[in-house]
C-alpha positions as CSV (number, residue, x, y, z in Angstrom):
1,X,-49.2,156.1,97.1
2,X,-46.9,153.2,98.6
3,X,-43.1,153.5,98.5
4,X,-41.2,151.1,96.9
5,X,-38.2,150.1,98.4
6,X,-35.9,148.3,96.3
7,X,-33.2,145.3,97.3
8,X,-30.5,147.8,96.8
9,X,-30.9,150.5,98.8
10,X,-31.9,148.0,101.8
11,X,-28.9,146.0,101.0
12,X,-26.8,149.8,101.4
13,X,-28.6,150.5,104.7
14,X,-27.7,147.3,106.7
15,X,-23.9,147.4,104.9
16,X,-23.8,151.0,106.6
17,X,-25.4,150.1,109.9
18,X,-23.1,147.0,110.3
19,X,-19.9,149.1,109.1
20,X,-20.8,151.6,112.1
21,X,-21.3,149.1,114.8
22,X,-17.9,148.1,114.0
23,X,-16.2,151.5,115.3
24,X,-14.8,151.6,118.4
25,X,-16.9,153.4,120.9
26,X,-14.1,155.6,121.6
27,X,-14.1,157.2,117.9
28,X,-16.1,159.8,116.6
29,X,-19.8,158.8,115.4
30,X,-20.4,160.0,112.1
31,X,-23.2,162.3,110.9
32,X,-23.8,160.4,108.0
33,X,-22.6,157.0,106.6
34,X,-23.6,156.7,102.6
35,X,-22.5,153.1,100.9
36,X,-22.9,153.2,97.1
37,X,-23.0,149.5,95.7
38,X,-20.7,149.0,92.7
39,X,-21.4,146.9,90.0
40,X,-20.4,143.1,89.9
41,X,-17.1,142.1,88.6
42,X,-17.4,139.6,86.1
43,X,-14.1,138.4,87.6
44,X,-14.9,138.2,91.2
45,X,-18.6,137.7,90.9
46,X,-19.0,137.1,94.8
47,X,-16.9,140.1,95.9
48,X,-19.5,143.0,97.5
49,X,-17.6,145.7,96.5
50,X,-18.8,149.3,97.2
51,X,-18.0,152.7,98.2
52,X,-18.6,154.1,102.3
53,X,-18.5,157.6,102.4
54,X,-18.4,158.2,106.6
55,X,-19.2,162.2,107.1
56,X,-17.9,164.4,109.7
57,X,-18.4,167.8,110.4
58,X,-16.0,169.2,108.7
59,X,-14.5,166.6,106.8
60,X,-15.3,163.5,104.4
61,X,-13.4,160.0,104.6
62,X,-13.9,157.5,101.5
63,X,-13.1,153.9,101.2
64,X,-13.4,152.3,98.1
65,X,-13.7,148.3,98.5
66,X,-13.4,145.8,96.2
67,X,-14.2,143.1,98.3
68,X,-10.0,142.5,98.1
69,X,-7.4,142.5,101.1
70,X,-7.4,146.1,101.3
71,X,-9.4,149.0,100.8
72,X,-8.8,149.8,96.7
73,X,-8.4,153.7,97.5
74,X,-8.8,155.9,101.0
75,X,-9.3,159.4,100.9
76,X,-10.1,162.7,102.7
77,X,-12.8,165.2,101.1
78,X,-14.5,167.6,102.0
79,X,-17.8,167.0,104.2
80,X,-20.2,167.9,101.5
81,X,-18.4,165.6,98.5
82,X,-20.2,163.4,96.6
83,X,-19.6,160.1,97.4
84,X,-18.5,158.6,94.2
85,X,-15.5,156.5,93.1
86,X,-13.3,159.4,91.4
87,X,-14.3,162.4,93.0
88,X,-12.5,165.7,92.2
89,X,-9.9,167.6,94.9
90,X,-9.6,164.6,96.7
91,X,-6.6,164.0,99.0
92,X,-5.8,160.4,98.5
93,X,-3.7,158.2,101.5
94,X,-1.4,156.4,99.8
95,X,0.2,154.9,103.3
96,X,1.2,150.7,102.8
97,X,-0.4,150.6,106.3
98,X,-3.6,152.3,105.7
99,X,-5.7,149.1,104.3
100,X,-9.3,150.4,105.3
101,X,-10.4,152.9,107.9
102,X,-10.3,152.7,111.6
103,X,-11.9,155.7,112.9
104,X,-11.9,159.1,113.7
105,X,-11.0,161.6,116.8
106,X,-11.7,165.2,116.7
107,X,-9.7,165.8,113.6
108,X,-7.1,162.9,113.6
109,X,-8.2,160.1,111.0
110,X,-6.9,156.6,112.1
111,X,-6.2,153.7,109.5
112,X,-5.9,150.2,110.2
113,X,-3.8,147.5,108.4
114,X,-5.3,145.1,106.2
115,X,-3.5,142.4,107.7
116,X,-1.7,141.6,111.0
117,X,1.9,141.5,111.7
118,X,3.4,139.7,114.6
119,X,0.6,139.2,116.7
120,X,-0.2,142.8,116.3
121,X,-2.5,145.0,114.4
122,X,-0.5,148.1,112.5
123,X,-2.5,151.6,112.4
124,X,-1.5,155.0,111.0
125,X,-2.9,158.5,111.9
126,X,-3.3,161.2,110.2
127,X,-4.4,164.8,110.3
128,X,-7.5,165.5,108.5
129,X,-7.1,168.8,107.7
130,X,-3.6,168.8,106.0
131,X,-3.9,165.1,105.0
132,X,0.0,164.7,106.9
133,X,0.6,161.5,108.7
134,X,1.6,162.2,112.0
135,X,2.0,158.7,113.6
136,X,2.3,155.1,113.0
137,X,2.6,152.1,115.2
138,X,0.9,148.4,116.5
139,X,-1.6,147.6,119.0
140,X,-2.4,144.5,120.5
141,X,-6.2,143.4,119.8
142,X,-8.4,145.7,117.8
143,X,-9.2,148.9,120.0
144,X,-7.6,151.5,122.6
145,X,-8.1,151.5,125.9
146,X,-8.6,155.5,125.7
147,X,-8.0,158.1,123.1
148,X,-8.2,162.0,124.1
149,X,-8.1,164.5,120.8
150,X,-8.0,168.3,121.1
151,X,-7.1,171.1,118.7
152,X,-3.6,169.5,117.1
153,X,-3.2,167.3,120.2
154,X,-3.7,163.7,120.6
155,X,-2.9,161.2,123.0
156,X,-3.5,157.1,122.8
157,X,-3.1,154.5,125.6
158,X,-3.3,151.2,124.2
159,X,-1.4,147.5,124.6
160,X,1.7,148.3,121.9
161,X,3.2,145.2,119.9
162,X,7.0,146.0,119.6
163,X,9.4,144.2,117.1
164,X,12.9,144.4,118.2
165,X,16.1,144.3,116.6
166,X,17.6,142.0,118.7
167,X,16.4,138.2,120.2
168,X,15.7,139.0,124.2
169,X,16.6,135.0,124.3
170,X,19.5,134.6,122.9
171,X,21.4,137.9,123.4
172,X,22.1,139.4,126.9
173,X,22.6,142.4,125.5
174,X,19.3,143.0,123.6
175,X,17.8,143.8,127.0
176,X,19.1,147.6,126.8
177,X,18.8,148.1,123.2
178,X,15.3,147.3,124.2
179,X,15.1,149.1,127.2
180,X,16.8,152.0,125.1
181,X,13.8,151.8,122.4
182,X,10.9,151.9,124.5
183,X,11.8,153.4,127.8
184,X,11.0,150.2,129.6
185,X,13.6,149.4,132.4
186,X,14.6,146.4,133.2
187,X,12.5,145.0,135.1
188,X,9.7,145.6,133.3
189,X,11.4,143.3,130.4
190,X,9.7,139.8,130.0
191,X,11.3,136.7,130.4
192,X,10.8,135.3,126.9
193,X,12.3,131.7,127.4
194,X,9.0,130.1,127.3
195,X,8.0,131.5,124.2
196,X,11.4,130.7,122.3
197,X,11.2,127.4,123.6
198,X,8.0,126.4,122.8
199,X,8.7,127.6,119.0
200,X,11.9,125.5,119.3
201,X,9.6,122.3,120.6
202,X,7.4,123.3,117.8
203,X,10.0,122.9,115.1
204,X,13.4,121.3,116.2
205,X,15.3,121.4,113.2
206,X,14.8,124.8,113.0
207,X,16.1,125.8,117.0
208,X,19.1,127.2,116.0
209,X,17.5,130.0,113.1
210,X,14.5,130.6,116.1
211,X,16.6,131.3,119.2
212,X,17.8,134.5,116.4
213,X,14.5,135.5,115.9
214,X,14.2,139.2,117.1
215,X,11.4,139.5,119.9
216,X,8.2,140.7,119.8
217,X,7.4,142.8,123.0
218,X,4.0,143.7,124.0
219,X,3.4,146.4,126.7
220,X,1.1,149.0,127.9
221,X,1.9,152.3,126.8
222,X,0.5,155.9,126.2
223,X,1.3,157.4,122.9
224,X,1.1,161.6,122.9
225,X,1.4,163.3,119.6
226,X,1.7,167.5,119.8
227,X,3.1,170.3,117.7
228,X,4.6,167.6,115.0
229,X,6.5,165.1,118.4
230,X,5.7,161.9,119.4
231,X,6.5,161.0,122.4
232,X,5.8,156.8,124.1
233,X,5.7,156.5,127.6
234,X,5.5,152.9,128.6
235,X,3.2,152.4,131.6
236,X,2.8,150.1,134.4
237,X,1.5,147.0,133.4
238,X,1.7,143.3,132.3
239,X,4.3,142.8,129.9
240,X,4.8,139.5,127.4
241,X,7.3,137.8,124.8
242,X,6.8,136.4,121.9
243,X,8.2,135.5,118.6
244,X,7.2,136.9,115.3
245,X,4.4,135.2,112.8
């Protein structure tokens, strides 16, 4: 007798393929991916919202999306849960920069923002296991350049998008309060005049308010988390200026 296949479940497949060829190559491939469709909203009749339930060995990560900006809920379960939209002893993220999931390393669970933020895209880790966040911070682009996991270690090298407090443009200072923040030395600084200026060509009236805008810094860096520290050790690398969004 012939299998019938519906629309749906085909539909689920290719929303799970195309959700795992999305993952960095670096994370951790799941064991199983299960999307469960959800039913229309008479509201927001072209939103494809549904839940994806991505299954590691010893854990379960859900993310329930309503087709929205941001992932409705995020949670941690365990591997075997049942992948439905309230689901009992789950440990729910409730993390303003945890919009929809990134990936996963070992047992460290990464979250992505749902939007950017100066030129940079905002991520938040956190431990599987005891559901703690252990570390937040911004990366230029979408992926690492290398991320190493072991047994409550982790370590990230990535391109880091720093706000500072202060306008590298405008204030001689800011240099060491910058310096001081991210362990880059002086040399390593950018000159940021050409970004400051082109924002003042951009919008003239406005030069005096953007020469005070606080600078956006973006540098190579490795990020090591161990035993509850985090430590940022800026490497050698290109270095650039900018302005925030």
């Amino acid at each position: 007798m012939k299998r019938t296949i519906t629309t749906s479940i085909i539909l689920a497949a290719l929303i799970a393929c195309a959700g795992a060829s999305e993952k960095s190559a670096l994370f951790d491939r799941p064991v199983k991916v299960d999307v469960v469709a959800l039913p229309k909203d008479e509201f927001n009749p072209d939103a494809k919202s549904k839940i994806t339930c991505s299954r590691y060995p010893a854990f379960m990560v859900k993310e329930v999306d309503l087709g929205e900006v941001g992932a409705e809920k995020l949670a941690l379960l365990a591997a075997d849960a049942p992948c439905e939209r309230a689901g009992a002893r789950e440990r729910v993220i409730e993390d303003d920069t945890a919009g929809y999931l990134m990936g996963v390393s070992g047992g460290f669970v990464f979250f992505r923002a749902a939007d950017g933020w100066n030129g940079g895209l905002p991520f938040v880790v956190y431990d599987a296991a005891t559901g703690e966040r252990l570390l937040d911070d911004a990366l230029e682009g979408d992926d690492f350049t290398a991320i190493d996991s072991g047994k409550g270690k982790l370590t990230l090298d990535f391109r880091r998008v720093y706000t500072a407090s202060c306008s590298l443009y405008r204030d001689a200072a800011c240099a060491k309060t910058i310096a001081a923040d991210t362990g880059l030395s002086l040399t390593q600084l950018p000159d940021c005049a050409a970004a400051y200026k082109a924002e003042m060509k951009r919008s003239p009236d406005h030069a005096g308010e953007i020469e005070k805008l606080p600078s956006v810094i973006v540098y190579p860096v490795e990020v090591a988390y161990a035993a509850g520290d985090v430590t940022r050790r800026p490497m050698d690398g290109r270095t650039s200026c900018g302005t925030p969004d």
